[in-house]
N, C-alpha and C positions, 0 to 999 in steps of 0.2 A: 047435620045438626051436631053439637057437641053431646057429650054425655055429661050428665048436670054430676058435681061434686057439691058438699057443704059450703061449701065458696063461691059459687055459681049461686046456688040459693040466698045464701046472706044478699049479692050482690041482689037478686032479684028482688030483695023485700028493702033497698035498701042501706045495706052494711057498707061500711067504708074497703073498699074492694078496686082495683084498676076498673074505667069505665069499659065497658066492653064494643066493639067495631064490630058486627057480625059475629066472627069467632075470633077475633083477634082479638088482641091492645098492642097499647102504646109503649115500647120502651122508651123516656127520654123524647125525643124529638124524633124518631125513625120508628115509621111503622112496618112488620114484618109479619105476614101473612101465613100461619103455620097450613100445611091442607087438613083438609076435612073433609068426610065422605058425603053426597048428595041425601046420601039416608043411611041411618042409624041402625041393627038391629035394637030391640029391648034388652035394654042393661040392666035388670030389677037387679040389683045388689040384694043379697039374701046374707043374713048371718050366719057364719059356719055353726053347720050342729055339732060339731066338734072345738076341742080344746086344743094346745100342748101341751105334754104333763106340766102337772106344777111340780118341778123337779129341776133342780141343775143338773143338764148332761154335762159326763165327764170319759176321762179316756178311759178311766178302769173300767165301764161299764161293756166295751169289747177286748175280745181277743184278738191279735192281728197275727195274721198266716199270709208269707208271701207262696203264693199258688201258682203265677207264671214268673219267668226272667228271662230277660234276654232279648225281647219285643223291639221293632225298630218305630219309636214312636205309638205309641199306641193311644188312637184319640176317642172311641167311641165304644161302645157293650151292650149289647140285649140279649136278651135269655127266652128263650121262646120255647117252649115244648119238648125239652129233654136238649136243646144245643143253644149255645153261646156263641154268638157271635161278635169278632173283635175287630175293629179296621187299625191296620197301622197307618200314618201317614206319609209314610216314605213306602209302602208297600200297597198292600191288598185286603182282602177280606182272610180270617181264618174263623174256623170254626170246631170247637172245641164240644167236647161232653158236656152238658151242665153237672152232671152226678159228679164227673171227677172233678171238676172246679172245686164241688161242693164238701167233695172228701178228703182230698188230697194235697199236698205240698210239694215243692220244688218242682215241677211244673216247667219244660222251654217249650221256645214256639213251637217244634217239631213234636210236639205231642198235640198238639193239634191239627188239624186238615186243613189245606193250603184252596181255599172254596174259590176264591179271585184271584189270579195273579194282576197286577197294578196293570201289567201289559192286555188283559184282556179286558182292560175298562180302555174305550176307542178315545185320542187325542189326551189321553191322561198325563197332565204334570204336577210338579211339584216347589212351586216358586215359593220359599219363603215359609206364611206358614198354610198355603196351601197344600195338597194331596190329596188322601183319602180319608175322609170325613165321618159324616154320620152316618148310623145303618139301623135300621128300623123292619123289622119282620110282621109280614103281612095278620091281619088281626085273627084272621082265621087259621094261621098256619098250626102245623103242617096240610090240613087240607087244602089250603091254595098255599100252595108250596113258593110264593115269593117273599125274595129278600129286595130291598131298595138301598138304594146306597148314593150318600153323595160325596162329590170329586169335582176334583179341580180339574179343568180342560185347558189345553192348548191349540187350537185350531188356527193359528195367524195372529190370536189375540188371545188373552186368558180371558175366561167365564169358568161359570160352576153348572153343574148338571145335578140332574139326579133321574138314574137308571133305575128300573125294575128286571130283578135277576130270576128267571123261572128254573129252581132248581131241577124239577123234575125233566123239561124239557133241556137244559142248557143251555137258555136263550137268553138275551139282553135287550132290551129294549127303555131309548129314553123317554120319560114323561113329562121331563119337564125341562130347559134350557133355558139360555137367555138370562141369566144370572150374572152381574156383574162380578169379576174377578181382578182378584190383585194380589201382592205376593203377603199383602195382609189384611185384614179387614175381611176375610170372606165367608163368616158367620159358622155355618154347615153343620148343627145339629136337627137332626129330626126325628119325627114322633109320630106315631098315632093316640089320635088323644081319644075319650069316651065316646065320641060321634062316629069312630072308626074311619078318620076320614085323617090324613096323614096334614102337620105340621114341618113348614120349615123355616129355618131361621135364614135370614140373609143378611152378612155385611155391608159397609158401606162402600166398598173396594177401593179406600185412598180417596174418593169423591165422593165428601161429603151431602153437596146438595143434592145427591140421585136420594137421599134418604126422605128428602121433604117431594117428592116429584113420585106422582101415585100411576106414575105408567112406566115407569122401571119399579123391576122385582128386584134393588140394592135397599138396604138398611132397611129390611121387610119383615114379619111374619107372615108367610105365604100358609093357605090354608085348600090343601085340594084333595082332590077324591084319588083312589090308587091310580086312575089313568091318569093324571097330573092335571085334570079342568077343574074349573072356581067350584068352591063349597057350594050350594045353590041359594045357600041364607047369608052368605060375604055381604061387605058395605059395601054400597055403590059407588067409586071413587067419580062418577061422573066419565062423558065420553070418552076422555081422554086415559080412563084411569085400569088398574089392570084387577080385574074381580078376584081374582086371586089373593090380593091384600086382605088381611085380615087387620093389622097393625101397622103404622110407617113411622118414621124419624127416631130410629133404631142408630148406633153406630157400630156394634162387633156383637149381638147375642151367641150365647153356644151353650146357651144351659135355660131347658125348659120340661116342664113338668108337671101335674094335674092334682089338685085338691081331691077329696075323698065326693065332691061335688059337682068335679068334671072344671073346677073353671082354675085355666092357668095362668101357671105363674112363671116369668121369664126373669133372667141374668144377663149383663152385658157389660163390657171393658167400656169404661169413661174415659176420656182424656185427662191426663195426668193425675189419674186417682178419679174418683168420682163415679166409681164404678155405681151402679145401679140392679136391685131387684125390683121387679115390678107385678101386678097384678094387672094380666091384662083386660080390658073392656074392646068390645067388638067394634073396630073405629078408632081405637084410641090413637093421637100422635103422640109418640113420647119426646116431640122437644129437639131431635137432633138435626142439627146441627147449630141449634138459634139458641136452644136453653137445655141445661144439664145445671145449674145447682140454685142454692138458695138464696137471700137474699145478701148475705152479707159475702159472695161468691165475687171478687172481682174483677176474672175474666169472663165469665159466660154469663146469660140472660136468666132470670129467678122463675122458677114459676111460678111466683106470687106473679107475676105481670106478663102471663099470656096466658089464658084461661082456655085456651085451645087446644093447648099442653096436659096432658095427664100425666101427672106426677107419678115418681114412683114408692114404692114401700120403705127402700132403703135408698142412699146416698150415702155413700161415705166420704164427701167433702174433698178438698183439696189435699190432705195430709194422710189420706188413708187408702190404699191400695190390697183389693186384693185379688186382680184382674181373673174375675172369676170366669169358671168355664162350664162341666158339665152339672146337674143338679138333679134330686131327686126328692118328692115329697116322702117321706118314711111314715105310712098310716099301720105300721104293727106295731103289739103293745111286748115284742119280743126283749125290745131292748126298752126297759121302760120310760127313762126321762127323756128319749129320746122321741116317743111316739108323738106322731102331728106333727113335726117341724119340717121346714123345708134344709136338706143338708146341700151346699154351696161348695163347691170345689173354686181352690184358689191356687192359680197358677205364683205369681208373685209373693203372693201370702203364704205360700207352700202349708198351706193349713184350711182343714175340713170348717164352716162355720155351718152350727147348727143354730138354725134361724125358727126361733118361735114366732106366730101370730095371731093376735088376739085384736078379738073386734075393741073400737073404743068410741067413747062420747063424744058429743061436739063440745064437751068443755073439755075434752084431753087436748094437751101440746103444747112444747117447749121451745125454744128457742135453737137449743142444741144437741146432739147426742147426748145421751149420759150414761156412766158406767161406774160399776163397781165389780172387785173383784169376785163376789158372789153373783150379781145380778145379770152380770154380762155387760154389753154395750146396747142403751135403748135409744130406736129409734122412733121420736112421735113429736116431731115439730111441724109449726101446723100447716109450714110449706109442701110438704110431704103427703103422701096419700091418706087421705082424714078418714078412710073406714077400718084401715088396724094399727097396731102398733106392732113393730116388730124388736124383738127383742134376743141378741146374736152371741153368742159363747166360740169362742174359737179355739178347736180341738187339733191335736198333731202334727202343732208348728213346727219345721223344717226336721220331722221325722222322716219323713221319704222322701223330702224336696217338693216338686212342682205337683198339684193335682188338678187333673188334666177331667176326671169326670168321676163316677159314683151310682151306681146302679143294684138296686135289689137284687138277692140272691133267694135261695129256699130258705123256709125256718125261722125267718126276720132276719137272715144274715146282710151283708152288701159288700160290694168289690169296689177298689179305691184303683182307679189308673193313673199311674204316674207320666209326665210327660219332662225327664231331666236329660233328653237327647236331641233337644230340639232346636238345641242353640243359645237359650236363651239361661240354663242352672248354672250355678254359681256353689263359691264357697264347697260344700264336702262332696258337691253334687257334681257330678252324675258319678254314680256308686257303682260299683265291679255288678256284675248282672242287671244293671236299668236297660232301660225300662221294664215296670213288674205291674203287675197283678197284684193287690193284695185283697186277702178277704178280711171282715170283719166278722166276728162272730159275737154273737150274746153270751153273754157270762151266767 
């Protein structure tokens, strides 16, 4: 079944709406069949009991400490129980104090402990913007003392993994495989979200269609328990389909993260701009590779006309790039106009966007973005996800170049990683000691 939007309803009483096929329509004269799960869980959309402040964040509202330098690559950070953990992606795992992150400055890798070497993750390459990925520490640690990590494989053919590392024993073992790889496209952030049951993102590895195709784990949110088996409440994608799907028709995610409610929210690189944040629903197809923009979009399919498509929060259209990457919901009232926004790391944008969202009516929506220099840039046109509005301020344009991800610290502080070695910085970048660390602090 699909999951009903405002649009789905009009259509059902009614409203002038594309006819609906099953879960499909019609673009034009070709009809294109996006997938759909055999069953649904229950998607009751709940209003957040929370706000964003009503407040313009700004940059004076942190202090900025570079803490580490000299990092080769650095793509991923969790802070678990007094340690920090950092993967570079030309490297390994390192693992660092949290206390001293927390206190200290100038900071190089060797003041950290070398946890992984890249050679002791088995078939491990590094094509492109493949390597070593996300890393996510187990929910109970340190009493189960595992770390997971995901990475790029070479075995005859590139794929992505993700291993679980038993610190106490020394031991590796993988959970999960079978991940499409390529030397770009290959998603690799992961999470454990409020279910304590681990999240991960998959690209589309250069082949688009594996995204719309529900027995490949490419252009995916995979959603599994620490041994790497399906959630036990995943959609059913049908025989063919792999229970491990949470989400499909993704093209690059690498930035996901949890409302104060448990329900998350994801980030992914669009084609030529059109990059997207999304709220996801259990089932939902986001559209890739058939539909990614609006309706006056005139290379890709609108989701006003394929209703099997769940739109996303944001779109930033053709002309707006900010090939976003790691992401974090900030729910502390430390830094205060900051508190409730989801904060957006932008590789291309080389700029933090702090993303407010607020529920809105079914008479909100415009046609287009709108912005002001006080108001930010608002998104709520009614091609777009009709339960909030979002509305986007962008902080610390091409102050440190590329940002690569963003993760809370103690105190309401957060650590900003840059990624200006990775082939891709320009212009002043990459700076005498990149890639760094930086912390944020509250003023």
């Amino acid at each position: 079944m699909c999951s009903p939007t405002r649009r789905r309803l009009l259509a059902a009483t009614g409203a002038a709406v594309p006819a609906l096929a099953g879960c499909f329509t019609e673009s034009g004269s070709d009809a294109t069949e996006l997938a759909t799960p055999e069953s649904v869980p229950a998607d009751d959309w709940v209003k957040p009991d929370w706000r964003p402040a009503d407040a313009v964040p700004s940059e004076d509202d942190v202090a900025a400490t570079t803490v580490v330098s000299d990092l080769a690559i650095p793509w991923d950070l969790t802070v678990a129980a007094g340690d920090a953990f950092v993967t570079e992606r030309d490297g390994g795992v390192r693992r660092f104090d949290a206390d001293t992150l927390a206190e200290d400055a100038d900071l190089g890798p060797n003041d950290g402990e070398t946890l992984l070497e890249s050679a002791s993750l088995p078939d491990r390459a590094s094509p492109g913007e493949g390597g070593t990925l996300g890393v996510a520490a187990h929910p109970d640690y340190p009493d189960t003392p595992d770390l997971f990590v995901y990475y790029t494989a070479d075995d005859g053919g590139v794929s992505n993994r993700v291993v679980r590392y038993d610190l106490e024993a020394d031991a590796l073992e993988t959970i999960l495989e079978g991940i499409p790889g390529s030397s770009v496209h290959n998603g690799g952030r992961i999470a454990f979200g409020p279910d304590d049951h681990l999240w991960v993102l998959t690209g589309d590895a250069r082949e688009p269609a594996l995204s719309q195709d529900p027995g490949s784990r490419a252009g995916a949110v995979l959603r599994v328990t620490p041994d790497g088996e399906p959630h036990p409440e995943n959609p059913d994608w049908g025989d063919d389909g792999d229970r491990r799907t949470y989400t499909l028709g993704h093209r690059n995610p690498q930035g996901l993260d949890f409302t104060p409610q448990g329900t998350p929210i994801l980030a992914e690189h669009g084609p030529g701009a059109r990059d997207e944040l999304s709220i996801l629903r259990p089932g939902g197809n986001y559209g890739w590779d058939i539909v990614r923009g609006g309706p006056d979009d005139p290379e890709y399919g609108s989701y006003d006309e394929y209703e099997a498509a769940t739109p996303p929060v944001v779109n930033t259209g053709p002309k707006t790039t900010w090939a976003p990457s790691g992401l974090a919901f900030y729910d502390d009232d430390a830094i205060g106009p900051w508190e409730n926004t989801v904060l957006v790391c932008g590789l291309t944008s080389s700029a933090l966007s702090v993303v407010g969202l607020t529920p809105r009516s079914d008479s909100d929506g415009d046609d287009e973005a709108s912005s002001d220099d006080t108001d930010g840039v608002r998104y709520d046109a009614d091609w777009l996800d009709d339960r909030v509005t979002a509305t986007v301020h962008r902080l610390f344009a091409d102050e440190w170049g590329r940002l690569r991800h963003v993760e809370p610290g103690p105190d309401g502080s957060l650590y900003l990683l840059t990624s200006n070695r990775d082939g891709r910085a320009d212009g002043p970048f990459p700076r005498t000691n990149d890639d760094r660390i930086v912390r944020l602090d509250p003023r």
